[in-house]
Backbone as CSV, one residue per row, in Angstrom:
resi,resn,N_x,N_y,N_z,CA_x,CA_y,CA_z,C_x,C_y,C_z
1,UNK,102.544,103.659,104.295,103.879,104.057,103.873,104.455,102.981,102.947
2,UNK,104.979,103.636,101.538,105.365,102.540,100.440,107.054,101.906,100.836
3,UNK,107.135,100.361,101.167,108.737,100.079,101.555,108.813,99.135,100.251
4,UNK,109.839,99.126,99.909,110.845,98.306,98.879,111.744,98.056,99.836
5,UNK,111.965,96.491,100.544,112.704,95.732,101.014,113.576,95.232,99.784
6,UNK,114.991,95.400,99.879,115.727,94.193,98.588,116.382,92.689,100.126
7,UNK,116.855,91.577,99.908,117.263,91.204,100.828,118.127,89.885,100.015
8,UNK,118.917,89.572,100.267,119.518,88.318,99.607,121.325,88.307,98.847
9,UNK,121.369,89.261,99.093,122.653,89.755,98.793,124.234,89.886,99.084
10,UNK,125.801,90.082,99.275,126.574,89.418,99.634,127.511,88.844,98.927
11,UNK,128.535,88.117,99.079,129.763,88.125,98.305,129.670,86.226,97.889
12,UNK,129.996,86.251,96.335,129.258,85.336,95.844,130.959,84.765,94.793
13,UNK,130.529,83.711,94.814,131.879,83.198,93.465,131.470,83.337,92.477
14,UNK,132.794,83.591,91.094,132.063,83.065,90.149,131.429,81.945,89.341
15,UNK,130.283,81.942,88.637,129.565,80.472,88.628,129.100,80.095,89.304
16,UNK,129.065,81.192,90.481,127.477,80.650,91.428,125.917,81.102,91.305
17,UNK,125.226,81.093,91.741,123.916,81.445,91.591,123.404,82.582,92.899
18,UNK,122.360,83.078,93.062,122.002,83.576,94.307,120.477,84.037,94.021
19,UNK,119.693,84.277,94.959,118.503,84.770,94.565,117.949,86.159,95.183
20,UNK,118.037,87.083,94.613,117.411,88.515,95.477,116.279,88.157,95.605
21,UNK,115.438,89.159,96.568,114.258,88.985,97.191,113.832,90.678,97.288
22,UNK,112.690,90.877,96.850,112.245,92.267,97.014,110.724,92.076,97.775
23,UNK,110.841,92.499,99.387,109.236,92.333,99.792,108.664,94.364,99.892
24,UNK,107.799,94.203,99.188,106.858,95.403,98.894,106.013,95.495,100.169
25,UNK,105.634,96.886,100.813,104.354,97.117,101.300,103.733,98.490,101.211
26,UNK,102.723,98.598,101.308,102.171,99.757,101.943,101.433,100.566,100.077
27,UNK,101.108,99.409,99.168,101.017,100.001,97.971,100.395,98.721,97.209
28,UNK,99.665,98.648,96.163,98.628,97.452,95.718,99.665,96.995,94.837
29,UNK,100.397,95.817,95.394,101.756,95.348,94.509,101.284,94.733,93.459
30,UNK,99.656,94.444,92.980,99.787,93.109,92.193,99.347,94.195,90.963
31,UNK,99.377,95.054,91.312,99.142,96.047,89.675,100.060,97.281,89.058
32,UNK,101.282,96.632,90.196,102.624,97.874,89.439,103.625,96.820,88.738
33,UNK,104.042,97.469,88.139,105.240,96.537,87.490,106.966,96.890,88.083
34,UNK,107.241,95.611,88.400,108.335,95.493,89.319,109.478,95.613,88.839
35,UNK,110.621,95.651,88.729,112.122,95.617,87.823,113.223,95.425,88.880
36,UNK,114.093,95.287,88.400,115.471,94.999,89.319,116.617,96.002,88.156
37,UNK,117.084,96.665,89.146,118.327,97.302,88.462,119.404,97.613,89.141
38,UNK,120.784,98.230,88.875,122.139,97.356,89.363,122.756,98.940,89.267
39,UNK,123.430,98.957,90.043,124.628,100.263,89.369,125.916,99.702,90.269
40,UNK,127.074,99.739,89.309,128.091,99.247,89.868,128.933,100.823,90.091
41,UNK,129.938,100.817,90.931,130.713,101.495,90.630,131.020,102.926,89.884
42,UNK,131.000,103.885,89.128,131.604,104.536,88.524,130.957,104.404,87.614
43,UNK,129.902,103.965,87.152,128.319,103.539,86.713,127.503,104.032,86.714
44,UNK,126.187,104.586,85.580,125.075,104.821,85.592,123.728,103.715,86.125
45,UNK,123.014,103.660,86.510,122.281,102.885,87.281,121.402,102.281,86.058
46,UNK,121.412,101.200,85.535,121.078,100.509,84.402,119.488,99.251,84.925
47,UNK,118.987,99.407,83.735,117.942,98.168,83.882,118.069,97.111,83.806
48,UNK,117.871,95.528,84.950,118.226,94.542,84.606,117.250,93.768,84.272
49,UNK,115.724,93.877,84.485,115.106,93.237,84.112,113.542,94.040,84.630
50,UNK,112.715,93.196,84.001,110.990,93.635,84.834,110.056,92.269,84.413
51,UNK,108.884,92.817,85.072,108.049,92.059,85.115,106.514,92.810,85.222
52,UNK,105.658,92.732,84.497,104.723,93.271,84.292,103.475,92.893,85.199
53,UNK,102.543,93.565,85.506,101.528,93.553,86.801,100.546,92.556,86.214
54,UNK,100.378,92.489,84.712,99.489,91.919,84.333,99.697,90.195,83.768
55,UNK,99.705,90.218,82.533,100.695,88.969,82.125,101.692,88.609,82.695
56,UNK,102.122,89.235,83.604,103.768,89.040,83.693,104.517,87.772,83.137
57,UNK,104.668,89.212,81.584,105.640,89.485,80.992,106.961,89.625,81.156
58,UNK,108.073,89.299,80.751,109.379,89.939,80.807,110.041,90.563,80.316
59,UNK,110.888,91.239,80.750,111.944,91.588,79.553,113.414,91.882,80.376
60,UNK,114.895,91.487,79.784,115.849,91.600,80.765,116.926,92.175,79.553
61,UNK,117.767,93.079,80.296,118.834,93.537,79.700,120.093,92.230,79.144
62,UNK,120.706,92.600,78.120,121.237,91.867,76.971,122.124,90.850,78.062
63,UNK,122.562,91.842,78.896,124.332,91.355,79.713,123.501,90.110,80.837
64,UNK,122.282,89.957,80.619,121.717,89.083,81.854,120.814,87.713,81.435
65,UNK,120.539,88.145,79.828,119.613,87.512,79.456,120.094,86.202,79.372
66,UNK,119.043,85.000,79.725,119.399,83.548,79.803,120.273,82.794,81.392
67,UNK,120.702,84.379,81.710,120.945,83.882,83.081,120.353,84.145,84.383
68,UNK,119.941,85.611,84.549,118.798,86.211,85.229,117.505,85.523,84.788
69,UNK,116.833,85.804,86.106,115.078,85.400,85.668,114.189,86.333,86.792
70,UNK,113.552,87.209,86.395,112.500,87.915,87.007,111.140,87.172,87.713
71,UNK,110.792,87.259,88.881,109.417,86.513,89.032,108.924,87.332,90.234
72,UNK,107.380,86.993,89.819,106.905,87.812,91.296,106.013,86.748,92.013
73,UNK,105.645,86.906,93.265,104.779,86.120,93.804,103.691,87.277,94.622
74,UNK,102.308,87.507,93.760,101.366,88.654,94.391,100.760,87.884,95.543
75,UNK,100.984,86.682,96.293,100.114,86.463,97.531,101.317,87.088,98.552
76,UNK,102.595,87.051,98.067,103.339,86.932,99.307,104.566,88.853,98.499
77,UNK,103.494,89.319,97.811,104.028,90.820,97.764,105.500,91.108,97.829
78,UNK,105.863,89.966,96.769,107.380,89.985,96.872,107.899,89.648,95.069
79,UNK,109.144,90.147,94.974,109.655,89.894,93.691,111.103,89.538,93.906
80,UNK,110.834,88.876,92.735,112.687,88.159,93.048,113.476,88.190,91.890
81,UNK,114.623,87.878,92.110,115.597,87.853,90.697,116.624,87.144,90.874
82,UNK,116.404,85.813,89.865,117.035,84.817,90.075,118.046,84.518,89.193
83,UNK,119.302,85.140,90.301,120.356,84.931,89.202,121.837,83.706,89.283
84,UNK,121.770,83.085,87.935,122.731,82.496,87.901,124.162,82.674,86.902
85,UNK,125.128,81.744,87.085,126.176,81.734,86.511,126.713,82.947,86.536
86,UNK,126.936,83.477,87.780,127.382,84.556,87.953,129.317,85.212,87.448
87,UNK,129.296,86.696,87.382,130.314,86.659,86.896,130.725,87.914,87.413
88,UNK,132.470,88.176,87.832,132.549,89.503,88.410,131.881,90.946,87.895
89,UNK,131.306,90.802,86.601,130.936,92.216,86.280,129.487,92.637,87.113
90,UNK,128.837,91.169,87.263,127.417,91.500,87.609,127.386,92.306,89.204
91,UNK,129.100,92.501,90.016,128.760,93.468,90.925,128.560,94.688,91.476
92,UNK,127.580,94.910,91.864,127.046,95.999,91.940,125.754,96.177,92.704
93,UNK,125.709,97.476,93.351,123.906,97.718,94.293,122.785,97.325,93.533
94,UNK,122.375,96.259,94.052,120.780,95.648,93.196,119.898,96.631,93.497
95,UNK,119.129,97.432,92.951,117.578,97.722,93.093,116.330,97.198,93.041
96,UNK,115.048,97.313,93.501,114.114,96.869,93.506,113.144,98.047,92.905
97,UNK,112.607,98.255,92.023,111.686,99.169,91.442,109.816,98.937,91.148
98,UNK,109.087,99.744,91.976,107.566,99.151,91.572,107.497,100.897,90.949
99,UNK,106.510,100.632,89.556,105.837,101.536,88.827,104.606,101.555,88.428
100,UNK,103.818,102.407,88.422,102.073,101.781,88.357,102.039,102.686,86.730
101,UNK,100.921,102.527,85.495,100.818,100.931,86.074,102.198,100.134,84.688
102,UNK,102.819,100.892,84.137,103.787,100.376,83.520,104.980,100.805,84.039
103,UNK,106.046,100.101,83.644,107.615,100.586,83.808,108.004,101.624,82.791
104,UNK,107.513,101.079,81.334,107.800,102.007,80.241,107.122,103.446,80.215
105,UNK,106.161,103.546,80.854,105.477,105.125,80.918,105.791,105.940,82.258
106,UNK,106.141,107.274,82.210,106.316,108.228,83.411,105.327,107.916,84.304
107,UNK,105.205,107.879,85.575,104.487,107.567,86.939,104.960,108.621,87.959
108,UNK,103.825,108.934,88.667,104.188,109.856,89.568,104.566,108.660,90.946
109,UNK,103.654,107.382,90.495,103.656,105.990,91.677,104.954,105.162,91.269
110,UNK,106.085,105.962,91.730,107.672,105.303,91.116,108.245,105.006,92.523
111,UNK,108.343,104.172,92.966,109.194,103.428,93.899,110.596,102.579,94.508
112,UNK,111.336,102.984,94.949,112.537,102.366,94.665,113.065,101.437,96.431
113,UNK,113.754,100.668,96.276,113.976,100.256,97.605,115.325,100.732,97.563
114,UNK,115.923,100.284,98.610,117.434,101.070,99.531,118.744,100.486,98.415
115,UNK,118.657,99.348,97.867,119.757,98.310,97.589,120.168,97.415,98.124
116,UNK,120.896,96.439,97.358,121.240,95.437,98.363,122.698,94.916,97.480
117,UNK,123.938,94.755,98.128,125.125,94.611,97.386,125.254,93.867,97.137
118,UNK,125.510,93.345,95.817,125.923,91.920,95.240,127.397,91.876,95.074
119,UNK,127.853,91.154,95.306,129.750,90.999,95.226,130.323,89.738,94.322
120,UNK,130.542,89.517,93.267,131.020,88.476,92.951,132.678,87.998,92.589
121,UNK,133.297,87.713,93.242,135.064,87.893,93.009,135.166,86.230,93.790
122,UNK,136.247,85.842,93.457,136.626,84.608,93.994,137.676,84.954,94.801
């Protein structure tokens, strides 16, 4: 059975940092490509970043870039997203996404975990 755990999440200041945590099972994590995505509010559910199965590669949406950082670790079947200098817009339900074997091409092997709330307000 495929789980997308997100875990790390919670009410944060601004200009702080925090790190999500996505643990995968039940699916060969080291050859899907992973992503993190956000929907706040009254919001379409947007891409914040990925990471590719192979090179891992990156790529992160404009509003994150230089402050977010995507990484995976395939011994310990987990992906993370490491974000800093945080700011009230960035709140919103984090996602965890695995896609085989790209993000950019349709997959019937599309995976999503539950969310996990990020809060940032002082």
């Amino acid at each position: 059975q495929v789980q997308l755990v997100e875990s790390g999440g919670g009410l944060w200041q601004p200009g702080g940092s925090l790190r999500l945590s996505c643990a995968a099972s039940g699916f060969t994590f080291s050859t899907y490509a992973m992503s993190w995505h956000r929907q706040a509010p009254g919001k379409e559910r947007e891409l914040v970043a990925v990471i590719t199965s192979t090179s891992g590669s990156t790529n992160y949406a404009d509003s994150v870039k230089g402050r977010f950082t995507i990484s995976r670790d395939n011994a310990k079947n987990t992906v993370y997203l490491q974000m800093n200098s945080l700011r009230p817009e960035d709140t919103a339900v984090y996602y965890c996404n695995a896609r085989w074997p790209s993000y950019y091409s349709s997959s019937t092997y599309d995976y999503w975990g539950q969310g996990t709330q990020v809060t940032v307000s002082s």
